[in-house]
C-alpha positions in Angstrom: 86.3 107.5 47.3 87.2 110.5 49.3 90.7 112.4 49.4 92.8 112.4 52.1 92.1 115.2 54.6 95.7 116.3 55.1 97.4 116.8 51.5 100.7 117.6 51.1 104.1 118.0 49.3 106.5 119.6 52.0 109.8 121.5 50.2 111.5 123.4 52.5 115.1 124.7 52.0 117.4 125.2 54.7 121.3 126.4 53.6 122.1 123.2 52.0 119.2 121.2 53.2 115.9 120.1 51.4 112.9 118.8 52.8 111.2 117.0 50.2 108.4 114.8 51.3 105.0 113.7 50.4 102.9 114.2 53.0 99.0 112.1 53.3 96.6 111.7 55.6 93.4 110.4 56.2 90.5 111.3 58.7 90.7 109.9 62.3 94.2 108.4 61.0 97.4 109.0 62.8 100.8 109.1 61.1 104.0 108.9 62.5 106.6 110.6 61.5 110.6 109.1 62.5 114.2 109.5 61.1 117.7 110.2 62.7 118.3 113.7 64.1 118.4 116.1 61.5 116.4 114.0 59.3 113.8 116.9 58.5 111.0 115.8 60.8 110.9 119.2 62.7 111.2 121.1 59.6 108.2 119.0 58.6 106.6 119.8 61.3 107.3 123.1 61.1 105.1 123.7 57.3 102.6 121.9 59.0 101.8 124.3 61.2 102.7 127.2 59.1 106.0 127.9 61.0 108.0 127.3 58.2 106.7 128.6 54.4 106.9 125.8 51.9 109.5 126.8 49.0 107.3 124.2 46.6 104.6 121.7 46.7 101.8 122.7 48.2 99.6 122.4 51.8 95.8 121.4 51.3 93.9 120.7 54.7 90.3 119.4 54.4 90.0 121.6 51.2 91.5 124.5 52.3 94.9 125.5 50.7 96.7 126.6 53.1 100.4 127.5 51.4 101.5 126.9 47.4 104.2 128.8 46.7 103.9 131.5 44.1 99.5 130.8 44.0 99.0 132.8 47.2 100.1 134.1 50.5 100.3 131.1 52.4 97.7 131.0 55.2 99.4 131.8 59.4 99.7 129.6 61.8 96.8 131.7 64.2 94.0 130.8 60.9 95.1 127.2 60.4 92.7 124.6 62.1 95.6 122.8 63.6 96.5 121.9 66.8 100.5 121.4 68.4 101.9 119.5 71.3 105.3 120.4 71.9 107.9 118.4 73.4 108.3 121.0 75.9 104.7 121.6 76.1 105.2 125.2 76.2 102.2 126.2 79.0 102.1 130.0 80.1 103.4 129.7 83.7 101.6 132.6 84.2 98.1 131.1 83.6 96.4 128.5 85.4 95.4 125.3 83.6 92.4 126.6 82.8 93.1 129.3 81.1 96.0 127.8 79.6 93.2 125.2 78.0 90.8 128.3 77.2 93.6 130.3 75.3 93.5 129.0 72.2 89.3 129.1 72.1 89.5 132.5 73.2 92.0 133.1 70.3 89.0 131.9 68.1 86.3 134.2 69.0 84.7 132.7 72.1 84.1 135.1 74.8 85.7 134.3 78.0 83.2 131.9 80.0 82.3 129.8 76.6 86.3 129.4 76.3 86.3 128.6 80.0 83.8 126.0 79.8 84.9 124.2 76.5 88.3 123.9 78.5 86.7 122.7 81.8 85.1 119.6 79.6 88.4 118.6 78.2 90.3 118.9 81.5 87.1 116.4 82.0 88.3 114.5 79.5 92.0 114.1 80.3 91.2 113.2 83.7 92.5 116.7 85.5 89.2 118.9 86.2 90.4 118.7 89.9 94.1 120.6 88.7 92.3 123.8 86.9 93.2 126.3 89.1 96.8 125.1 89.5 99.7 126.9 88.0 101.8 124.6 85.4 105.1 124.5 87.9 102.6 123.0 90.1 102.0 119.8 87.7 103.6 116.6 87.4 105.1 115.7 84.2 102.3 113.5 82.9 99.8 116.6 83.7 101.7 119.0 82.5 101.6 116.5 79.0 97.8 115.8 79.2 97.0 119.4 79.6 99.2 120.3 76.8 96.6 117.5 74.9 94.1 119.1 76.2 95.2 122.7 75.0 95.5 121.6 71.4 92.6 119.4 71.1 90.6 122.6 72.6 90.3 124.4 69.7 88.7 121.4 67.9 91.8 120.9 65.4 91.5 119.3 61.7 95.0 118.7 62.3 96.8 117.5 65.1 100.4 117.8 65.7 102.3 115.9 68.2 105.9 116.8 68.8 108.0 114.2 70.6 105.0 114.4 73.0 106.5 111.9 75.3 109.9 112.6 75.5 110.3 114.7 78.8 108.8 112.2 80.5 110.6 109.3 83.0 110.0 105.5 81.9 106.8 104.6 84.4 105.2 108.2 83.7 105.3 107.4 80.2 103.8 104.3 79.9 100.6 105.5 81.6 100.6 108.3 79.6 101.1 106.5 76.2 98.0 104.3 77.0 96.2 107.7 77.6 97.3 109.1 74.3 96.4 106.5 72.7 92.8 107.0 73.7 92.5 110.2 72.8 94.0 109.4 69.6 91.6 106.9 68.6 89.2 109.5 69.4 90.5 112.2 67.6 88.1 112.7 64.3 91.0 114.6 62.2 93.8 113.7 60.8 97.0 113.4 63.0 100.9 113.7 62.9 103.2 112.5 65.3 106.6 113.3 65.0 109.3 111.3 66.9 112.5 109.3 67.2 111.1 106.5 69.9 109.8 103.3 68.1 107.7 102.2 70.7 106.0 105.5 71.2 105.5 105.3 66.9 104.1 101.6 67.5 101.7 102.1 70.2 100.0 105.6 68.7 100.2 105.2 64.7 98.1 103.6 62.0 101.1 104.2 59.5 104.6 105.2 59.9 107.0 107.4 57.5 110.4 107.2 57.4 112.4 109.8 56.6 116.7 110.2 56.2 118.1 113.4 54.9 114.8 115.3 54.0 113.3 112.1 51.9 110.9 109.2 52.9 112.7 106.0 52.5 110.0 103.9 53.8 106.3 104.1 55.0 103.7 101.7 55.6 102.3 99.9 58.1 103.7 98.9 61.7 104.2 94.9 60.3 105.5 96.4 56.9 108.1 98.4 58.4 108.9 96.2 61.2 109.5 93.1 59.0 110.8 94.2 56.2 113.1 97.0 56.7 115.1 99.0 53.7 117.8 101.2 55.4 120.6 100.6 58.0 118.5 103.2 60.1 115.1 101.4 60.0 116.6 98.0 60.6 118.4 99.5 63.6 114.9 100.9 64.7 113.4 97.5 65.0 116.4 95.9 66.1 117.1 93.9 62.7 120.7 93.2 61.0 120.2 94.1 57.0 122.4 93.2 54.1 122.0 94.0 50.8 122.8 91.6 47.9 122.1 89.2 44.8 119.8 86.4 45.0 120.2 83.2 42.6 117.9 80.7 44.3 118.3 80.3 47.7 121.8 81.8 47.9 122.3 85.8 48.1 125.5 87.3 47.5 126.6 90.0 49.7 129.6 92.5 48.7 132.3 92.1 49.2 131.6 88.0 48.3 129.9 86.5 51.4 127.1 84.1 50.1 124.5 83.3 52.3 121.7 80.2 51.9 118.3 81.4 52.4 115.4 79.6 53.3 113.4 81.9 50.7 113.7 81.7 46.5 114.3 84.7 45.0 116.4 86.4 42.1 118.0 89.8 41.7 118.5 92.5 44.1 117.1 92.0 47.5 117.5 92.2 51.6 118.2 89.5 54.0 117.4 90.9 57.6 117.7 88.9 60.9 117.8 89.4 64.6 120.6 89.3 66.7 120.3 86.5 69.1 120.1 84.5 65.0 124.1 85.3 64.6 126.1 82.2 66.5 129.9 82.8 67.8 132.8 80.9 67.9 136.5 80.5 68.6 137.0 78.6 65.9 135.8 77.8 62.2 132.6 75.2 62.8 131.6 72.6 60.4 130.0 72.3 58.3 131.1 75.7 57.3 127.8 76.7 55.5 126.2 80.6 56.3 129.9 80.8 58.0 132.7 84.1 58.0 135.2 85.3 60.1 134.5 88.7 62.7 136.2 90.9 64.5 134.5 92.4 68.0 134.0 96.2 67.7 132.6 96.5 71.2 130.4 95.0 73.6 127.7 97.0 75.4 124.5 95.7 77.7 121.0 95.1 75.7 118.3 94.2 77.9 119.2 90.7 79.6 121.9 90.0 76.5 125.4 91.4 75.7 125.1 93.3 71.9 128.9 92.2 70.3 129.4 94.3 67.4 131.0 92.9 64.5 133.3 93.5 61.8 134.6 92.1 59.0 132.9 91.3 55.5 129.6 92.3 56.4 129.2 94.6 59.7 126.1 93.0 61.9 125.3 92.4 65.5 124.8 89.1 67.4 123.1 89.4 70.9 124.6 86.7 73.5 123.7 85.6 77.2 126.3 86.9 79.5 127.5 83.2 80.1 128.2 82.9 76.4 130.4 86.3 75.8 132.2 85.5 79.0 133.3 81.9 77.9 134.7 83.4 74.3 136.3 86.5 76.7 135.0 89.0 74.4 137.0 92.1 73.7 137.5 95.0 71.4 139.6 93.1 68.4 138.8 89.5 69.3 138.6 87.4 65.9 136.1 85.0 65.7 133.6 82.8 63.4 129.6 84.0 62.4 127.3 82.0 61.6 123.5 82.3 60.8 121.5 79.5 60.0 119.6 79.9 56.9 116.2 79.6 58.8 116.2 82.2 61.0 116.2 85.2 57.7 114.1 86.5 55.9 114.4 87.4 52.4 112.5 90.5 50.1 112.8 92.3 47.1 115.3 95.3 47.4 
């Protein structure tokens, strides 16, 4: 069995922060990286293309060791076989797409009209051959994104780096150009890292996902995996999931400070119950029977999609999602009280 063709152990040190992450990834697999702001997926970034030097672990790229701290000088960003897509996409307004494409060839040792041509066949390949001669101002959004693409994957990259590659761009824009990512991903014989913040984007363009709070991964695996059985506040939030935390006996979990909740699944010791939204029932007054039952206190109220999202308080903080008929018959309103329920059905139960 072969190694993976990205290998790494990322520790970076920042004042008083510490990237500390391990870091694997195969050929023709992309990896996505997401986290909270300031979670350390920039600085991650950042080693990976040799922009920030590790202060341990180590950097191996199909073979090559690229940085391992007191071993050798670590290897520069201009001799790493990697190529970046930044969010901003960063093309030289003073070139045209064309030579923005052929840069990074010429950089490599090409002479000028080998560099030239290689770029031609990729603007081929992105679908812009008829934009060469334009200047980057001159470009759409979308273009501007797949010439960026096209600039990376020009130097024919081990590695490819994606940096919140779809974030400038408005909602229809970026749904096109997802689908065309995607294509070129699938393409892509190296390894590939996506770092971003948008679920969807992470869904659509990764085999695996990596989650990563306060410079450590807290959860990776595949898109199901992480989807249905979250293990932070932050990744049940991502895929729109309550989470609490408790005890299992059976088919009842306690929850701190005392709530007990029936389960439909059997389990014992320390586990997660997570459940959507639209599970978590409302009303004015206590319902019977009383099972899977507490009493809440509105937080706030805010739009989601075709539902109202009521934030609640009280001994476990979750969210219920209700039709806009529903909140307005309970006349919902920052420090309304009222009773939760969640029938034991409609969670899902896991080892914590």
């Amino acid at each position: 069995m072969t190694g993976p063709l990205l290998d790494g152990h990322l520790v970076v040190d920042r004042g008083d922060f510490r990237l500390d992450v391990r870091l694997h990834v195969a050929a023709g697999e992309v990896v996505a990286l997401l986290g909270p702001n300031g979670a350390g997926k920039t600085t991650a970034l950042r080693a990976l293309a040799g922009l920030a030097p590790l202060h341990a672990g180590h950097l191996v790229l199909d073979g090559v060791e690229l940085d391992r701290p007191g071993h050798r000088h670590p290897v520069g960003p201009e001799h790493r076989r990697i190529g970046v897509v930044f969010q901003d996409y960063l093309l030289f307004p003073h070139l045209d797409v064309l030579d923005n494409v052929a840069f990074g060839p010429r950089r490599q040792g090409l002479d000028r009209r080998a560099a030239r041509r290689r770029a031609a066949d990729w603007l081929d390949q992105v679908g812009l051959a008829d934009h060469a001669h334009r200047r980057p101002r001159q470009l759409s959004g979308g273009q501007a994104q797949r010439v960026a693409l096209a600039r990376a994957l020009a130097v024919e990259p081990t590695l490819l780096l994606l940096d919140e590659p779809l974030a400038a761009l408005d909602a229809g824009t970026r749904l096109d150009t997802r689908a065309r990512l995607h294509g070129h991903l699938a393409e892509h014989p190296g390894a590939a890292v996506l770092v971003t913040h948008d679920p969807l984007d992470a869904l659509a363009l990764a085999d695996r996902l990596v989650i990563v709070e306060q410079g450590r991964i807290v959860q990776e695996g595949d898109a199901t995996t992480v989807t249905t059985r979250p293990r932070t506040e932050y990744v049940a939030r991502l895929v729109g999931l309550n989470l609490l935390r408790g005890t299992a006996d059976g088919h009842r979990v306690t929850v701190p400070p005392g709530l007990t909740l029936s389960t439909a699944d059997r389990l014992h010791g320390d586990v997660f119950v997570a459940f959507p939204p639209t599970a978590v029932a409302l009303h004015p007054d206590r319902p019977e029977p009383a099972e899977n039952t507490w009493s809440a206190e509105v937080v706030g109220v805010q739009r989601h999609g075709d539902h109202l999202r009521v934030e609640l308080t009280g001994p476990v903080r979750v969210n219920a999602d209700l039709t806009p008929p529903a909140a307005a018959a309970l006349r919902l309103t920052p420090g309304t009280h009222l009773w939760a329920t969640l029938p034991p059905t409609t969670s899902h139960t896991y080892p914590a």
